[in-house]
N, C-alpha and C positions, 0 to 999 in steps of 0.2 A: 634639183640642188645637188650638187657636189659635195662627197662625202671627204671630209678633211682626211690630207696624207697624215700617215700614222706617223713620216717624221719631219712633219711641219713643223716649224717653231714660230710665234709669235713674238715677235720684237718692236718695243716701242721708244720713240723717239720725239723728246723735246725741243722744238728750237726756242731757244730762250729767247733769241734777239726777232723772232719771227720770219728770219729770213737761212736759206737752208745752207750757207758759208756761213754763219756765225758759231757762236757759242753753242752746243747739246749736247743734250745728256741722252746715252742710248742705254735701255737694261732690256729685260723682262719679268713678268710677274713673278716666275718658279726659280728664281737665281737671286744670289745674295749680293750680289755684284751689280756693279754700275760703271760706266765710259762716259769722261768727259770731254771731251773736243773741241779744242776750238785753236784758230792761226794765234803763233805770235804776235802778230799786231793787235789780239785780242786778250794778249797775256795781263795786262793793267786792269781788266773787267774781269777775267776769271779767276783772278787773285781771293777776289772776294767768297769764292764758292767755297761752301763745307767741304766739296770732295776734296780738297787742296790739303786739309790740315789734318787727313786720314793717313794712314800707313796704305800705301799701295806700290804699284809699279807703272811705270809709263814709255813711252817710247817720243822722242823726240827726230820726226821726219822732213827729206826737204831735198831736193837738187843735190848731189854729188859735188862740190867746186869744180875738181879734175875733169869729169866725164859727167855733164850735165845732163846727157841721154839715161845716166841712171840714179839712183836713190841711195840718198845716203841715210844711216838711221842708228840711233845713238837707245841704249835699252838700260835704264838705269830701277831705283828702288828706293824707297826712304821713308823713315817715322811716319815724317811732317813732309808730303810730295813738294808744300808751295816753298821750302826752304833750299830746294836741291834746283828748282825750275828757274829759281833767281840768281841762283849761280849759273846755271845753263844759259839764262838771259846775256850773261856778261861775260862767259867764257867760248860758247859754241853760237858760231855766225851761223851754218848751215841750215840749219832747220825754220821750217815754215810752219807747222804744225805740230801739236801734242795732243797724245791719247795718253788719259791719267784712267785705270784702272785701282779701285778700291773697292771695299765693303760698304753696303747700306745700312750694316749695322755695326760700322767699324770692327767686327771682329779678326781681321787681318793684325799680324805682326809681325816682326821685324824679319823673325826666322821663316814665317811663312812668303813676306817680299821676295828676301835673299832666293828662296828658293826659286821661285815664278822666275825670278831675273835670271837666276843659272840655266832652268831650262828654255826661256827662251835663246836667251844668249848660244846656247848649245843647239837649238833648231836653228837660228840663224846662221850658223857656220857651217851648218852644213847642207842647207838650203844654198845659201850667198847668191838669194833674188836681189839682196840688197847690199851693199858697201855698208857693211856695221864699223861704227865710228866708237865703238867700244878697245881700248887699247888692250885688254884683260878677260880672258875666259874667267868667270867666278867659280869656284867648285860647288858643286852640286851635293847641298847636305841633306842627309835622310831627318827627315820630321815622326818616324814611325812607319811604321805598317797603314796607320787608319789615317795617319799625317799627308803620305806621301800618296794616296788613293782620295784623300778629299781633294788636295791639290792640283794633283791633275784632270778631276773633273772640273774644278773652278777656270783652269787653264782652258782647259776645252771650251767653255763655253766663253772665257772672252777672248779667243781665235774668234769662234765665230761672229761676235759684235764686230772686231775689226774688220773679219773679212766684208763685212758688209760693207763696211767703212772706205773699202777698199784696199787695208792692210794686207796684202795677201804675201806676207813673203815671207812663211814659218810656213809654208805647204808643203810638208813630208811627203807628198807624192811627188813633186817636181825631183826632189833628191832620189826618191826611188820608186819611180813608175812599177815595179812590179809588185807594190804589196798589195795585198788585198782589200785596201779599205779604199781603196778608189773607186769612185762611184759607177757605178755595172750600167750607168745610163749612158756612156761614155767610153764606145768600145776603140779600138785599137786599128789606126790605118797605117799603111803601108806607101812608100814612093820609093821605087827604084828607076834609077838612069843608066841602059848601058851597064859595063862592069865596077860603074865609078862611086856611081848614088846605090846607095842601102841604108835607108830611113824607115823608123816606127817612130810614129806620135798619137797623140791621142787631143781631139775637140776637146774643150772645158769650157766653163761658164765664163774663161778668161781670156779668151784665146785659142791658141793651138800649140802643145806643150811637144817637143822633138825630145824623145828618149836618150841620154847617156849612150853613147855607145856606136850613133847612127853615122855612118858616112857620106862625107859632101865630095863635089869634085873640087879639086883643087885649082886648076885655070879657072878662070872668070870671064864670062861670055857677056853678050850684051843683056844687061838689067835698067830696072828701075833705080834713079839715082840712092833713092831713099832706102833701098833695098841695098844694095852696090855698098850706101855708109856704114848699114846696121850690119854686113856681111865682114866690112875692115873692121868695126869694131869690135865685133867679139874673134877675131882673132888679135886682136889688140888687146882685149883681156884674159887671152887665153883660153876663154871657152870652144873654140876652134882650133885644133893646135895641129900640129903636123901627123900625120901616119906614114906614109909612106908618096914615093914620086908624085902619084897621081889624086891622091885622096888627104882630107884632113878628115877628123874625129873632133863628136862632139863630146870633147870633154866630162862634161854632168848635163844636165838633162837642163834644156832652154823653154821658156816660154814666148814663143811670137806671138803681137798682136791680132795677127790671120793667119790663115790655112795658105793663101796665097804668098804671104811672106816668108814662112818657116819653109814652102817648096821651094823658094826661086832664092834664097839664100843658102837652100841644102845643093839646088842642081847648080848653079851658080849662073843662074838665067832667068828672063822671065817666065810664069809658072800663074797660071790659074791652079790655086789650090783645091778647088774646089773639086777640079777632075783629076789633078793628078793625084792624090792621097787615095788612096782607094782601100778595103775592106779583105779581109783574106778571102774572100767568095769573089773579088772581083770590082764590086759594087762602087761607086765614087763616091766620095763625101756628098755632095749634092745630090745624089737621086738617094742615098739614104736620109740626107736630112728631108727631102719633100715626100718618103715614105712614111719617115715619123710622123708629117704636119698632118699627112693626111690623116693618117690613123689617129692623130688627137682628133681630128675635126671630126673625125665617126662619129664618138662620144660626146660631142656637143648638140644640148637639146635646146632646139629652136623651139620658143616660147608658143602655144596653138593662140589664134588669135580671129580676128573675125577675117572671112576670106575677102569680104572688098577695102579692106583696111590696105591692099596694096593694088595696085594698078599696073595691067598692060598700056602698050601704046594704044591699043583700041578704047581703055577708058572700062572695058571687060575686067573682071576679077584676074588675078596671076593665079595659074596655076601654083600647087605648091610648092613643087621642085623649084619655081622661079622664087619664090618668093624667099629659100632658103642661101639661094645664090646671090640675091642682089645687098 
């Protein structure tokens, strides 16, 4: 048996409608807090949930209109959330979804909202994983010393409900790869091309994140179409911008969906990620990730069991190295 990580968290999740697109409620047992979820077309049935008529803060998500390849997402706050969602029903087309964050024991208020909203508000801008649909940065008011320290551990832990959720676009490591709270299981590769390409990035649970700073080549070689779009388009947004004749700059720090895409839109070609990224000793992405696999696989204890409980082709017992393999 496998001893629980010391920073495991336990997270539980209701599907109200029983099916895993509808209506849930995510918490855990050590947190005061609670997320409720569910699409717009579901708004008419989760009207009725208590979370609605709590003071909390929520985020309203969904397709960009302009630039459908990315996320638009609107971060609001209020006494009574079902009163503010009915005017978002009839004012904001965009959004597909809502995450309503409250208390389980209502004790959230209005200045403690305010403030949730300011600071995400202020992570979102300077993340901008997402087009925030907010016209107004809120200011950011102190609540106290023991105000402004309970807040941000409540905040912390509904990051992480969303990022399950797959809200992930308030990641302070994407705006600044070099602090230190990036996970150390997740070291640091390297792609250079030529005098043109000078890229750091780093694997996540999300992708493959290109550091701030990294340089691509500027001509465009033959690519993958899809690759070729997502390369126009963030020079279209500016996260690619110009540096000099031969190179552009990546503006703030990108997240590609693969290690193969974030290379072949860095060199401006096609690019197995997998061997180009490589490790400051040399190493490729890929024979590091099948050095980890293996070394998890050491650590896994194959159950003892009776020896003819598996079979060769002769109908003879497997020895046990086979029987670990098959």
């Amino acid at each position: 048996m496998t001893s629980p990580n010391a920073s495991a968290v336990a997270i539980r999740t209701i599907l109200l409608d029983g099916t895993p697109h509808g209506i849930r409620i995510v918490d855990r047992l050590d947190w005061t807090g609670t997320c409720l979820v569910f699409g717009r077309a579901d708004y008419p049935r989760a009207k009725a949930r208590p979370e609605l008529s709590r003071t909390g803060f929520y985020l309203l998500v969904g397709p960009d209109p302009s630039k459908p390849d990315r996320i638009r997402m609107y971060i609001g706050q209020g006494e009574q959330v079902r009163a503010r969602l009915d005017e978002h029903l009839r004012k904001k087309e965009f959004w597909t979804a809502a995450y309503v964050i409250t208390a389980k024991d209502d004790s959230l208020d209005r200045a403690h909202a305010a403030h949730l909203e300011a600071r995400l508000v202020a992570r979102a801008r300077e993340t901008e994983l997402a087009v925030l649909d907010n016209g107004n940065a809120p200011a950011l008011t102190s609540l106290g010393e023991w105000g402004d320290i309970a807040m941000a551990g409540f905040l912390d832990e509904a990051l992480t409900m969303l990022g399950l959720l797959g809200v992930s676009y308030f990641d302070q490591f994407a705006a600044d790869p070099a602090q230190e709270s990036a996970p150390a299981r997740f070291e640091t590769y390297y792609l250079k091309s030529g005098e043109l390409v000078d890229c750091k990035g780093r694997e996540d649970a999300d992708g493959f994140l290109v550091f701030a700073g990294s340089f691509a080549r500027r001509s465009c070689r033959k690519m993958i179409d899809s690759y070729g779009a997502l390369r126009e388009q963030l020079i279209e947004d500016e996260i690619l911008v110009e540096h000099d004749a031969g190179r552009l700059r990546l503006k703030r720090s990108h997240r590609f969906k693969s290690p193969s895409a974030a290379a072949s839109v860095m060199v401006a070609g096609s690019r197995n990620g997998l061997t180009a990224w490589k490790d400051e000793d040399g190493s490729t992405l890929k024979v590091n990730q099948e050095k980890r696999a293996a070394a998890a696989g050491a650590d896994v204890l194959v159950p003892a069991g009776p020896a003819t409980s598996v079979c060769g082709a002769s109908g003879l017992a497997a020895p046990a190295s086979e029987v670990q393999e098959q």
